[in-house]
Every structure is written in C-alpha cells, then in structure tokens.
N, C-alpha and C positions, 0 to 999 in steps of 0.2 A: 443464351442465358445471360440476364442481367446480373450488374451487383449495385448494390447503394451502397454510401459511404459518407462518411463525415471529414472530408478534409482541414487541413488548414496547407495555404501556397502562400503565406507570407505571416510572418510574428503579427504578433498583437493578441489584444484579449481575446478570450475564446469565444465570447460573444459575438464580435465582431469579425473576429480571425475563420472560423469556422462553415464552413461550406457542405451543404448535401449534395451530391453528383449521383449521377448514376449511368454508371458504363457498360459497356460488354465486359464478359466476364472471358481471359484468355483464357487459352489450355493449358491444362494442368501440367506442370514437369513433371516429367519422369520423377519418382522414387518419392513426390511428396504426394502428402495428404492434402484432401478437400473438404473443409472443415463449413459445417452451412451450421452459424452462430445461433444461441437463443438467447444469449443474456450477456452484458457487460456493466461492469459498475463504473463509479465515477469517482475518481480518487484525484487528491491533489496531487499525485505524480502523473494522470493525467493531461494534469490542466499545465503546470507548471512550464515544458516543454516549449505547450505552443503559444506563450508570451516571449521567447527567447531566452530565459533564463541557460538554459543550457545548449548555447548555440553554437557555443564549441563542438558539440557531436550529434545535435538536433537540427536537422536541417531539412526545411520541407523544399518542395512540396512532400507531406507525406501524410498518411492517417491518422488521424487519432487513437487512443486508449491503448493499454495495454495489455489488460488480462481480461477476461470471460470463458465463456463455455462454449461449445457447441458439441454437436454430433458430423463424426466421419462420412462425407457421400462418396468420395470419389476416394478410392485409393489400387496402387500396383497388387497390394497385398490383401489378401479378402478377409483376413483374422482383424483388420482393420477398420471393416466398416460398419457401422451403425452404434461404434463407441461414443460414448461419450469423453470428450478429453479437454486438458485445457491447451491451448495452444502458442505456446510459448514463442519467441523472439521471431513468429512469423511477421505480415503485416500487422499494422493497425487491428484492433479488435473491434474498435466502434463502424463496422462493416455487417453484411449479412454474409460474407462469403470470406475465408481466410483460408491461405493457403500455408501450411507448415509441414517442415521437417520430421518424419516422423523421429529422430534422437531429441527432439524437442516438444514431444508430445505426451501429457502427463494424465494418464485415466484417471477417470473420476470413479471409486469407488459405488457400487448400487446402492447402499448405505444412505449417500447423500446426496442430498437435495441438489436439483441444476441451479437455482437461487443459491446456494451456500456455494458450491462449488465456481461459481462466477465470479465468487470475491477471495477463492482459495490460494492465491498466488501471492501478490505482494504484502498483501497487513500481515494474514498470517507467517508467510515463510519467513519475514521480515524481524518479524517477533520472536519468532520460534530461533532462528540460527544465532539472535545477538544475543539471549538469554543462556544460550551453550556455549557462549564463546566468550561472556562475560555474567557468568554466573553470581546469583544474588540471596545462594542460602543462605541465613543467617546475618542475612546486611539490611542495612533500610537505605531506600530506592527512593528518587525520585524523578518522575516521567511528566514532561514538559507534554501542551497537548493534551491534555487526560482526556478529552472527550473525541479524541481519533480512535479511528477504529483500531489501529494499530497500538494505540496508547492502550484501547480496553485489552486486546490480549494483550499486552505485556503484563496490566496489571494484573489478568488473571493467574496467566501465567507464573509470574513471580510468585503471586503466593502457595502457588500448589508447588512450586520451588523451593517453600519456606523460606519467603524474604523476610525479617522482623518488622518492620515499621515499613509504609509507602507513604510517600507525598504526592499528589496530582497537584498540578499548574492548570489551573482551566482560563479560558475567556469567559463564556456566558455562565451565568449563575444557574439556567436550567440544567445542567452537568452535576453539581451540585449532589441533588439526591443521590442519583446513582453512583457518584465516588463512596458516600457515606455507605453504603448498600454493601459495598465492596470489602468495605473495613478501610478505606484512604481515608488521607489526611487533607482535604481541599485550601487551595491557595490558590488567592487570585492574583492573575496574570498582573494586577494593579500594583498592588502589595508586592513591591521591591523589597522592604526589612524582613519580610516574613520567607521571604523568597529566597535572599540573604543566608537569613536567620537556618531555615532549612539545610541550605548548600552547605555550610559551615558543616552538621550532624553526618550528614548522608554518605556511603560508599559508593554505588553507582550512578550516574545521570543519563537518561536515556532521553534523548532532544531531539524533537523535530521541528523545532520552531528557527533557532539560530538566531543572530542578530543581537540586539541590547540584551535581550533574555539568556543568551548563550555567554555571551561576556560577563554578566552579572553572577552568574553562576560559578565560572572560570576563575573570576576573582577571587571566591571566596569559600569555594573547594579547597579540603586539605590534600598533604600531599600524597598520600596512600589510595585517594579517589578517583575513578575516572569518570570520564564525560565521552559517551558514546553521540554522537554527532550525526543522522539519520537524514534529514530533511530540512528544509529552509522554507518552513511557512510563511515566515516572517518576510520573507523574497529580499533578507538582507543580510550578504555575508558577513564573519566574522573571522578576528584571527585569533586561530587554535592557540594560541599561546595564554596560559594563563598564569597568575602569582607563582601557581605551586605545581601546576601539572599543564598538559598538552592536552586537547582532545583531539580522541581516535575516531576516525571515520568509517562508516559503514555503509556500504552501498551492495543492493543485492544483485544488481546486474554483474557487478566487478566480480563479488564472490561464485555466482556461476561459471561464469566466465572461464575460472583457472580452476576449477572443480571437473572431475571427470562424472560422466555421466548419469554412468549406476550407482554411484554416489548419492548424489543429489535428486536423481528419481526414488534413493531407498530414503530420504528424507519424508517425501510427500508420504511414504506410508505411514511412516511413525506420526507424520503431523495430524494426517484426516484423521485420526483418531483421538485425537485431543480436539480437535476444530470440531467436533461432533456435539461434544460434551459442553465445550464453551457457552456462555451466555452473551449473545452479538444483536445488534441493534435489528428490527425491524429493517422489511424494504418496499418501497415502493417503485412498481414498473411504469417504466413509458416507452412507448412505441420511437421507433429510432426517431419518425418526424416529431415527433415532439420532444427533442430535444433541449432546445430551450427554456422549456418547463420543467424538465430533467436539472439544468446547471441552474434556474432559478433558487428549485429546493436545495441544492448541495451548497449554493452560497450563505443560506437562510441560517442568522446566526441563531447555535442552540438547539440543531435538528436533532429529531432523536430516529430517526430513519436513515438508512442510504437510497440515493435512486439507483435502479437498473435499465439499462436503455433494454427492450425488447426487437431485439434484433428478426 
C-alpha cells in the first residue's frame, strides 16, 4: 500500500518549500490507529511552520498540516474501526494515510459534517478554551484578525458570553459586511488613532497578528486590561511588555500538552455542540494534487471560503 504526502525537507515558502511524494506505506505499530484521511484545511498555523518561523521545535524533513478528519482502517482494537476521528499530534495531516495514538484520537460526533469536523481542532478549541480562561461577560473585546476563522468564533462566541461592545481589526474591506452582521465594531488595520482610540476603552484583546499591531495596542491598554497573544500573522515579533500591562500567551499545543487526557477529550464534547450552531465560512475542496490552487485561494486577500485539501 501506498501513501502521498505533501512534504517540506527544507524552510522556505510553501510554495516553493512543499513537495508531493509518494511512498510505501510501513506497518502499522502496535496499539495505534490507521487513520485513511478525507479532508484537511489550511490554516496559517499550517503554513507558518514551514517558512521556519518556529524552527526552534519545527524541523523537517517533516509533513505538512496539522488537523483534519479521517476514518479508522487499521486498528488492535475492533470498537475502533470505521470511526471517524480527528487525529491528533500524529504525522502530518496533509497525507492520505496517518497514523495515530489512539489517547490522541478525538471522534467526531454523527451529528457533524466530515467538512466541519476537518476544521474542529485548532480555530475552534483555540477559541473556545481562551474565552474560559479569559472570560469577556460584560467587557468590550477587541480581536485583531476579524476575518480569521478563529477571530469569527471568538466573536461569536463572546457574545453568546455577553461581551458589551466588540471591535474587529480587519485588513480587507470585504470583511467589512459580515463584522457589521455580527453587531462588531470594524477598524481598519490602517487606522492606527482609531485602533488606538479602541485600545484605550477595551478590557480583553485577543491578537493574532503580533507585531506594530500588538505594540500599538500594548501601549495604549489600561492597566486592568489584557492582551491575550495567539498568533504572529504579521510573521513579526513583538516585546510583551507594554505602558501598563504585559501580554499573556496562548498557545494550544502547550495547553494540551500539561492537560490530562479525559479532560481535554470532555472539552471536544462541550465544544462540537457549539461549533454546530455557529455561523462559519463556506468551503471549497481540492484534491491533495491540486494543492497549489488550494494555498492560491487561502492567500487571496478577502476570501470568504476556506480550502480543504481532499485527501
């Protein structure tokens, strides 16, 4: 049995950096799962990776992506196979074949769609555990990114949290609508006074961009405020120290990580049932070899889709 794969064996763009192979497939180890993929999305913690931004603990040669779907073929245990699950800190996802732990393997409810469930790991859990942990009833929010997927749950999220007031920070003006929809308050990413002018009012900031945008805001947060710290769109750090406060970091690898198991599997129940309800972008699939036309769309400023690689 074969597998295809999207590698990258050296940094650089993912354009450039990213390679299709296609191997024999070893045998299975003992006590895990054989997971044969049907959908994986494309997210900036994807990409980010294999430019070397995080080459302290990213180091290929190694796969791409990190979350999707598939269904269980091969497993020790027979209550195991023909689920569907997501498969967690296995290989690479942007594969048709992954092999995972079953203590790291998270069903997907029959409720929901293998398309929704392909993108059920990091916007959502990401969203969901920084809103519990830095809770925004009765505060007004502002979330840098508004047109990320992660950015829309948050803002949904927040308000079925009763946060009083949200600001969204967009880049493209097509975002625009759909902030106003929401009941946000839109700012462009251009509009530093207004951006400012925000920061100053606001109790939580939930950022994934980092950079001028993160220091801008740091400055001019009070000091009762925080600045939750998520992501580096911006691909340019920043130092956490700001006028009147520090921002906290969040990262969801870290928080599994020192999290016990049935813990954080009793999360995904509570989550899929919000992530149901939510209102999330459209998708569009491509076949793994068309790739390329997959990160085409995800660069395309102002998308209002996600791609899925069809595994």
């Amino acid at each position: 049995m074969e597998n295809t794969a999207l590698w990258f064996r050296q940094f650089g763009e993912p354009e450039q950096a990213l390679t299709l192979e296609t191997t024999r497939l070893p045998p299975l180890s003992p006590g895990m799962l054989r997971v044969r993929m049907l959908y994986a999305p494309i997210n900036p913690s994807d990409l980010i990776p294999i430019t070397g931004a995080y080459s302290h603990r990213v180091i290929p040669p190694r796969i791409a992506g990190y979350e999707g779907v598939g269904i269980v073929e091969q497993a020790d245990e027979p209550e195991w196979l023909g689920k569907r699950i997501l498969p967690l800190r296995g290989d690479g996802t942007w594969q048709r074949w992954v092999d995972c732990s079953p203590q790291w393997a998270v069903q997907v409810p029959d409720a929901i769609s293998s398309e929704l469930a392909a993108r059920g790991y990091i916007n959502p859990l990401a969203a969901w555990l920084m809103l519990a942990r830095w809770p925004v009833a009765g505060k007004k929010v502002l979330v840098t990114a508004a047109g990320s997927a992660c950015s829309g749950l948050l803002i949904q999220w927040a308000k079925a949290q009763g946060a009083e007031e949200i600001y969204g920070v967009y880049r493209s003006e097509q975002h625009i609508p759909e902030l106003l929809g929401h009941g946000v308050t839109p700012l462009s990413i251009k509009n530093r006074a207004a951006i400012a002018e925000a920061a100053e009012r606001v109790d939580v900031v939930y950022d994934a961009v980092g950079g001028e945008l993160a220091t801008l805001m740091l400055e001019n947060l009070n000091p009762s405020a925080a600045l939750v710290s998520y992501g580096l769109l911006s691909g340019k750090a920043f130092s956490p120290r700001g006028k009147n406060i520090i921002a906290q970091r969040f990262h969801l690898r870290d928080t599994l990580a020192v999290t016990p198991v049935e813990v954080w599997q009793s999360w995904f129940v509570t989550m899929w049932q919000q992530l149901e309800r939510c209102n999330l972008p459209g998708t569009e699939l491509y076949p793994l070899e068309e790739w390329r036309q997959a990160l085409a769309l995800f660069r395309k400023p102002g998308r209002q889709s996600k791609p899925l690689l069809v595994l």
